[in-house]
C-alpha positions as CSV (number, residue, x, y, z in Angstrom):
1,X,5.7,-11.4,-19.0
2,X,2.4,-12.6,-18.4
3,X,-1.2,-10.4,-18.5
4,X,-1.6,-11.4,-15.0
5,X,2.0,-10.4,-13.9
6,X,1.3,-6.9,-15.8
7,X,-1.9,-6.4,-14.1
8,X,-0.4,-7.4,-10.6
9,X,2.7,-4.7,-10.9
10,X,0.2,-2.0,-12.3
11,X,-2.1,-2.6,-9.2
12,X,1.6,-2.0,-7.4
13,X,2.3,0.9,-9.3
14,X,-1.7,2.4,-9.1
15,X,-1.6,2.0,-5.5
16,X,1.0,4.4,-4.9
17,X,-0.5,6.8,-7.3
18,X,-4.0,6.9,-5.6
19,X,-2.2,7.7,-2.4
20,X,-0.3,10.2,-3.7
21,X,-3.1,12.8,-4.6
22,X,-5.5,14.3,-2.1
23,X,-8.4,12.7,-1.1
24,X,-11.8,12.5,-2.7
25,X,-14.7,14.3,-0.9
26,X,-15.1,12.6,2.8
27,X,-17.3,9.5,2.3
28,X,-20.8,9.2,3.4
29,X,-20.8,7.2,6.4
30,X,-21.9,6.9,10.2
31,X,-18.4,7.4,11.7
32,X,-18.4,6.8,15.8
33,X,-15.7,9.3,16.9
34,X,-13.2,7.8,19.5
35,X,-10.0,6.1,19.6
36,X,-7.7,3.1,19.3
37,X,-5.2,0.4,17.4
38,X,-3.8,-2.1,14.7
39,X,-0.6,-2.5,13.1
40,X,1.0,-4.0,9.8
41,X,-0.4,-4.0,6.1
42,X,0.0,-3.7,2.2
43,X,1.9,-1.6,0.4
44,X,3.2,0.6,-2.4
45,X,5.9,3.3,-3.8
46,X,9.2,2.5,-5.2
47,X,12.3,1.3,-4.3
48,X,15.7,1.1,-6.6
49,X,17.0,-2.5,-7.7
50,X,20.3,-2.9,-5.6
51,X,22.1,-6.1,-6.1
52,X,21.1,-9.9,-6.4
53,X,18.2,-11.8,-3.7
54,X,20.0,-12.8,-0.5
55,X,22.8,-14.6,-0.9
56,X,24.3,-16.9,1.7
57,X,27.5,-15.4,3.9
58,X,27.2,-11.9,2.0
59,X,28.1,-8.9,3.5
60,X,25.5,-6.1,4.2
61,X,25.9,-3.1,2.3
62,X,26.6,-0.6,5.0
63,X,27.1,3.1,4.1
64,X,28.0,6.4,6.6
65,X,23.6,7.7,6.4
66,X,23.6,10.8,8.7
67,X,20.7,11.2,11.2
68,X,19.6,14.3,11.1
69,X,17.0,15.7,14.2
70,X,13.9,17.8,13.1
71,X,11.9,18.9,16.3
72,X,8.3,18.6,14.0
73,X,6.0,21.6,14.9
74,X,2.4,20.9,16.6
75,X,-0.1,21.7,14.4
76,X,-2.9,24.7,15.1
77,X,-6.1,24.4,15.1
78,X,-8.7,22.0,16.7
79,X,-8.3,18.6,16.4
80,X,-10.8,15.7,15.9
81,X,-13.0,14.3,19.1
82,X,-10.3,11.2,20.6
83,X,-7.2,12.4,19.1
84,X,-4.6,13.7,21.0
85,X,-2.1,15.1,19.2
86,X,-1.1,15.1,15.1
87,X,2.8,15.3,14.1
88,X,3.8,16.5,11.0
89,X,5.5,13.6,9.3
90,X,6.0,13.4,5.4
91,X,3.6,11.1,4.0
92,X,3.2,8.7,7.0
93,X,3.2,5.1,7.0
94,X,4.2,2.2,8.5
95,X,5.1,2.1,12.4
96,X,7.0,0.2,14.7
97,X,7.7,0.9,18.4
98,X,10.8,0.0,20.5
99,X,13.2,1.5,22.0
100,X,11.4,4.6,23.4
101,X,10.6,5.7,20.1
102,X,7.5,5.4,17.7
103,X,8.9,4.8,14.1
104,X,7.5,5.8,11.0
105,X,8.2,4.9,7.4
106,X,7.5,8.1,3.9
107,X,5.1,6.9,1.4
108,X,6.7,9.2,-0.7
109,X,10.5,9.7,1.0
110,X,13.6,7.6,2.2
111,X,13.5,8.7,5.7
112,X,12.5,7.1,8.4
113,X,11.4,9.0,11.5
114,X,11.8,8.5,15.0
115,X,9.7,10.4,17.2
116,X,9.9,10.7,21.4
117,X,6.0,9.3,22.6
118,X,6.3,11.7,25.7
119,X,6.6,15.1,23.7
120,X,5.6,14.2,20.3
121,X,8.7,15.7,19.0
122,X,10.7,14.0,15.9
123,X,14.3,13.3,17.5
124,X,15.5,11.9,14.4
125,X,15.4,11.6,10.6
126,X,17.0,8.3,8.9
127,X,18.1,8.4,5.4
128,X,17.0,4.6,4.4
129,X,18.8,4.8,0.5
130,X,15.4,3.5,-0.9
131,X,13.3,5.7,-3.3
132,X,10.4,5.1,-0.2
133,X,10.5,3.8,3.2
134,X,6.7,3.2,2.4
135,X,6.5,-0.1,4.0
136,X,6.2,-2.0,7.2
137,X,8.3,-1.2,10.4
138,X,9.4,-4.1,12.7
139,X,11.2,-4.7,15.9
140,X,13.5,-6.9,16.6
141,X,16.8,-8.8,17.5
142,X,17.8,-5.0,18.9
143,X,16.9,-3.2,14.8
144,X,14.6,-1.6,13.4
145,X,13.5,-3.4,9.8
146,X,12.1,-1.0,7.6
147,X,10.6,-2.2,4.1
148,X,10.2,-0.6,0.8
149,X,7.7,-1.1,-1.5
150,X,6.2,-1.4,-5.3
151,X,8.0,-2.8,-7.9
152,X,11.3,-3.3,-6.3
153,X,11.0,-3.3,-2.6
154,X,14.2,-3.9,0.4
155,X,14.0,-4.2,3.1
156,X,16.7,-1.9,5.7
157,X,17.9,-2.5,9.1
158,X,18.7,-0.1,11.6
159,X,20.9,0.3,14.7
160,X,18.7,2.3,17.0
161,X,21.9,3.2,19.4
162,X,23.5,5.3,16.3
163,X,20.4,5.9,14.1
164,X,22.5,4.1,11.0
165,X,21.4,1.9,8.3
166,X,23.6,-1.0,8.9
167,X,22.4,-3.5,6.5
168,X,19.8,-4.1,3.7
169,X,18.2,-7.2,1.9
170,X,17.2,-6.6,-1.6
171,X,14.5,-7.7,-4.2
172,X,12.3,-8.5,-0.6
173,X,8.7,-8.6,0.8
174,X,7.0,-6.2,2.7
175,X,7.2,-7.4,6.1
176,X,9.8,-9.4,8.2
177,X,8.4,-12.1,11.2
178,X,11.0,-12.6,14.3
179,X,11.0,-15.8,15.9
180,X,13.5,-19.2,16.5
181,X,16.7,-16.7,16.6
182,X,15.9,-15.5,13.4
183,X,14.4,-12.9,10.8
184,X,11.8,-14.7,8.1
185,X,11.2,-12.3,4.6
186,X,9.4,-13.2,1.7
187,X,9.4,-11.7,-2.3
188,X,7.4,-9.6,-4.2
189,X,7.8,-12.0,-7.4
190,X,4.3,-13.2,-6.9
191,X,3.0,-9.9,-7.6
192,X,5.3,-9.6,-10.5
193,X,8.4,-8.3,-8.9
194,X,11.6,-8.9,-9.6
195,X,14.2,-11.8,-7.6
196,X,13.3,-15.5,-7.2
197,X,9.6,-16.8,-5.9
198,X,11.7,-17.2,-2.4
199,X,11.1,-17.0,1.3
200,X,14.6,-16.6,3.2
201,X,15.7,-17.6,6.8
202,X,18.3,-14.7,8.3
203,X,20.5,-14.5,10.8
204,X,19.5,-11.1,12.2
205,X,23.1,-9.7,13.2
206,X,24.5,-10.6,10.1
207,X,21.9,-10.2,7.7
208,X,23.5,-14.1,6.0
209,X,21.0,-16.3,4.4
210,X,20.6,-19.4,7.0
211,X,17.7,-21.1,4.4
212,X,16.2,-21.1,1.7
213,X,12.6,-22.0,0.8
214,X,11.0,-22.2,-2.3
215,X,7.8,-20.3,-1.5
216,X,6.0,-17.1,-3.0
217,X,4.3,-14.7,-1.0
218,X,5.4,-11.3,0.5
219,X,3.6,-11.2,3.9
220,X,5.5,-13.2,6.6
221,X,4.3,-13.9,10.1
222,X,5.7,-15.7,12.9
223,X,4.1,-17.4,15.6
224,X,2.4,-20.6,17.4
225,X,5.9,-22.3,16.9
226,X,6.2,-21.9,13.0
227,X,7.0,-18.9,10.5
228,X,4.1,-18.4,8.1
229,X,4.2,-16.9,4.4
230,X,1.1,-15.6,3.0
231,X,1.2,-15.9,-1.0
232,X,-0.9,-13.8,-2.6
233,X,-0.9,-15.3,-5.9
234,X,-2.2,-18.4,-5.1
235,X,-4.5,-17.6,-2.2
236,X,-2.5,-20.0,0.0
237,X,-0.6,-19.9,2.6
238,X,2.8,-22.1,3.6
239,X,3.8,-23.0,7.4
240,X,7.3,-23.4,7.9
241,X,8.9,-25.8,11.1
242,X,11.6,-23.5,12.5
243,X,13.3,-27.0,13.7
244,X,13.7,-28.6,10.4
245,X,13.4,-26.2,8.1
246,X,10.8,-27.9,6.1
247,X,7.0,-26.7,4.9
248,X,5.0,-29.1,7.1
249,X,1.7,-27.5,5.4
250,X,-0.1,-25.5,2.8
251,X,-3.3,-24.0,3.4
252,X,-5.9,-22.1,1.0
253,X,-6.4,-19.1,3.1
254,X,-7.4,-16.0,1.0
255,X,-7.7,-14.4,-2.7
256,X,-5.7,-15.7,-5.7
257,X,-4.9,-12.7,-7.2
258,X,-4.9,-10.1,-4.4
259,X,-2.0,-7.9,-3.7
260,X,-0.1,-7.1,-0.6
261,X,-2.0,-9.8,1.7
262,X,-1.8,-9.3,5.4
263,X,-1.3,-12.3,8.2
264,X,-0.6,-11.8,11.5
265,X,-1.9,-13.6,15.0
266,X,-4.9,-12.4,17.5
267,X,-6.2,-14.7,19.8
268,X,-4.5,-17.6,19.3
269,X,-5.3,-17.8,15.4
270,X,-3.5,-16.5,12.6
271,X,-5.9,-14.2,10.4
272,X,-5.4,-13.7,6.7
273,X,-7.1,-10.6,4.7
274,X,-6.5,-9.3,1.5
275,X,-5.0,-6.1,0.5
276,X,-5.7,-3.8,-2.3
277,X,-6.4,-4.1,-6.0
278,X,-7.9,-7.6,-5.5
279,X,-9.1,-9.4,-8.7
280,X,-12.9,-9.2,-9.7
281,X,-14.1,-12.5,-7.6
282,X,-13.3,-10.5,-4.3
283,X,-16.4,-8.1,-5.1
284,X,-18.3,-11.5,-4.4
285,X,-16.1,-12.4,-0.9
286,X,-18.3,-9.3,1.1
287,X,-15.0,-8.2,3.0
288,X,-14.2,-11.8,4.0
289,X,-11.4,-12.8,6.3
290,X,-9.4,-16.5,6.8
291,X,-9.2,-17.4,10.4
292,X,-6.6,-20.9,10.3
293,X,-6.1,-22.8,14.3
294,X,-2.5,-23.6,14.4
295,X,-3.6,-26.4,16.5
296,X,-4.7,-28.9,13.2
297,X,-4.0,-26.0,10.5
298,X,-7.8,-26.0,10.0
299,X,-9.4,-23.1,7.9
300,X,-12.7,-20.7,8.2
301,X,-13.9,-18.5,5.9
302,X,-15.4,-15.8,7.4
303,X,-17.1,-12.5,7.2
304,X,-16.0,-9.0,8.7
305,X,-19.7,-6.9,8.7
306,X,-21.1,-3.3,8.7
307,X,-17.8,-2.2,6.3
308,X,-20.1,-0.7,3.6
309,X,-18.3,2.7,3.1
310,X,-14.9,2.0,2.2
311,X,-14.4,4.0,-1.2
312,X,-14.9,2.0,-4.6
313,X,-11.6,2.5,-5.8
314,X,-10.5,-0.3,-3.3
315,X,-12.3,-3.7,-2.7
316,X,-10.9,-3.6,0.6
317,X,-8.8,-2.6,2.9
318,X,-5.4,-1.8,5.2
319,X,-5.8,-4.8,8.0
320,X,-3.6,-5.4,11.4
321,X,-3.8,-7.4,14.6
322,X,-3.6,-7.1,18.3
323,X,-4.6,-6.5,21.6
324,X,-7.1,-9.7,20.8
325,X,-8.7,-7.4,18.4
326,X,-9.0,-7.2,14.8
327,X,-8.8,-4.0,12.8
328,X,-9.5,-2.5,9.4
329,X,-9.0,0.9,8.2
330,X,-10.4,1.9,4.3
331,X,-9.9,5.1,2.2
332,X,-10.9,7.8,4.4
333,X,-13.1,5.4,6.7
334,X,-12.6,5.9,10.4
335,X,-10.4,2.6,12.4
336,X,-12.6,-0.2,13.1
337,X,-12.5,-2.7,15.8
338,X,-13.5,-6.1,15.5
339,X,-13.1,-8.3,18.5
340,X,-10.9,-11.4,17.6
341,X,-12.7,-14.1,19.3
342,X,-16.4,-13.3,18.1
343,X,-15.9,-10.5,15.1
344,X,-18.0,-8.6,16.4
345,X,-17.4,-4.8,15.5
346,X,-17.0,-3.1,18.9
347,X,-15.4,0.3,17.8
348,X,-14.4,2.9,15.6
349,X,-11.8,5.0,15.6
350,X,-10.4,8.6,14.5
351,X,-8.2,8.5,11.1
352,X,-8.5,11.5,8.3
353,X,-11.3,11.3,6.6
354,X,-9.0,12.7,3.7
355,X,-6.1,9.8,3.8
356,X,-5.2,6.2,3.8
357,X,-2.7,5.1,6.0
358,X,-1.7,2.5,9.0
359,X,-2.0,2.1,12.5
360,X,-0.8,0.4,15.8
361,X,-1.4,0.6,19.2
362,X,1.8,1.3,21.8
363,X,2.7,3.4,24.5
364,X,-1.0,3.9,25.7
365,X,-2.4,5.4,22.4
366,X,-3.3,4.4,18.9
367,X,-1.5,5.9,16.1
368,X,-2.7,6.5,13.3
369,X,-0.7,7.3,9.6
370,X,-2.3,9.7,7.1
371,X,-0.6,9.6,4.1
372,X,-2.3,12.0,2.1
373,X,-2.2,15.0,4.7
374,X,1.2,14.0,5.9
375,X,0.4,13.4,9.6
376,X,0.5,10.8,12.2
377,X,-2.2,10.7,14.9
378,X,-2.2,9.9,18.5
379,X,-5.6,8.6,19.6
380,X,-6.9,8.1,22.8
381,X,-6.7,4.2,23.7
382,X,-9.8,2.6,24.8
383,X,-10.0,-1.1,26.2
């Protein structure tokens, strides 16, 4: 195994144990109190090894997981100017909404939890099987995907009519892109995981491998026509045509090196950020972003400004799109807003100034994850 493999799963492995201990002392930093949004981003924890990559026309491993409901309990106790409401959830994570629910992933459990937006009450708690759910949630094709993380990560689907696991993909990325009747997934073997350097093409009902592609990278996105898979290794990233399954184009977009990149689409570009643990030559990048027009597959290099108190121990940050906004959340940093089509920073939001987490905007609010202090936020929603 090579030093730069080590160094990439330790950076896995020291990301998970950074979140699991309480917060340093709240940062020093002009935080304007609010509310609002974002979505997807890197990750970390643990998840078992269970069986080979995808393989073509196998059967999903399908066991009888109970759901079991646990009404959470609303905290006491003021809460923060903009936020509505904070449930308990076991260190919070990754979220997803559809089907009437808000879904979060554990950092630091199996469960995934489904909670009811109108009360704020948990209506259900999903055994997943992995070590941690501590991944991305995503919609789609009718399931819930739910991704592990760290060394080993799956990813799980779920039927939201019965609150079952009814298939899972091992040795996977940490996200999944819907689009062209299918699910796209990427591999962790660019950060040193196990399983091929492979992106897959899945039939979503049947979890069997429909292609194959020979591409690193464990963020996937889908849009503007094409599936896109961010490889964090080499700082590039590879657009597939969902027509003839081929890569029409590569394109440098972000840090050789970095771990747990994010892509995703806002304003009609697909934006590319780095995750944690980036290698020394990001200190020099000044919290740079990679804006690529699907229109020509052109590239710019960019700057996101006025992020100066994100805490040391991260070069970065946790990054997401929508609503025609950019946003970027740091260790115990409020949310920030960034609009898409200028970057310029036109918000901040409340997070725990004592926790990393995620956040996504759906049924009116922005919700927020705190991993630390085990509790999801609802923030008021501003336009």
């Amino acid at each position: 195994m090579t030093r730069a493999v080590c160094a990439r799963r330790a950076g896995i492995r020291m990301w998970r144990n950074l979140t699991r201990r309480r917060a340093i002392s709240p940062l020093a930093s002009a935080i304007v109190a609010g509310a609002v949004v974002a979505i997807v981003a890197s990750g970390c924890g643990s998840s078992p090894a269970s069986g080979s990559s995808p393989a073509g026309g196998a059967t999903p491993s399908v066991g009888p997981i109970p759901s079991t409901p646990a009404p959470a309990l609303p905290e006491t106790g003021p809460l923060p100017a903009g936020v509505l409401a904070s449930i308990p959830v076991d260190s919070a994570s990754g979220i997803g909404f559809g089907f009437g629910s808000v879904w979060i992933g554990s950092h630091r459990s199996n469960l995934l939890t489904r909670i009811d937006p109108a009360t704020g009450k948990v209506t259900a708690q999903i055994d997943t099987g992995m070590v941690s759910s501590c991944g991305t949630v995503g919609i789609g094709f009718g399931r819930v995907w739910v991704s592990g993380c760290g060394d080993d990560p799956e990813i799980v689907a779920v039927d939201p009519l019965t609150d079952q696991v009814v298939g899972r993909i091992p040795h996977t990325g940490l996200s999944v892109g819907f689009g062209a009747g299918s699910a796209w997934i990427g591999s962790v073997a660019a950060a040193g995981g196990p399983g091929p350097s492979m992106a897959y093409r899945l039939n979503p009902k049947t979890l069997a491998v429909q292609e194959r592609f020979k591409l690193p990278g464990s963020g996937v996105a889908f849009g503007a026509g094409s599936a896109w898979v961010a490889d964090e290794a080499n700082g590039t990233v590879a657009r597939i045509d969902p027509a003839t399954n081929k890569v029409i184009a590569v394109i440098p977009a972000g840090l050789p090196g970095a771990d747990g990149t994010t892509a995703g689409f806002a304003a009609g570009y697909l934006w590319v950020y780095p995750g944690f643990f980036n290698p020394p030559a990001a200190d020099k990048h000044d919290n740079k972003i990679w804006r690529i027009d699907p229109h020509g597959d052109t590239v710019t290099e960019t700057t996101l400004r006025g992020l100066s108190h994100l805490h040391p121990a991260f070069t970065t940050g946790i990054f997401a799109t929508g609503m025609g906004s950019l946003w970027l959340r740091g260790y115990g940093t409020a949310v920030y807003r960034y609009d898409a089509r200028t970057l310029r920073l036109i918000g901040a939001y409340p997070a725990d100034s004592a926790a990393i987490g995620m956040m996504a905007p759906g049924f009116g609010s922005l919700w927020v994850s705190n991993m630390d202090t085990s509790t999801l936020w609802r923030d008021r929603l501003t336009s």
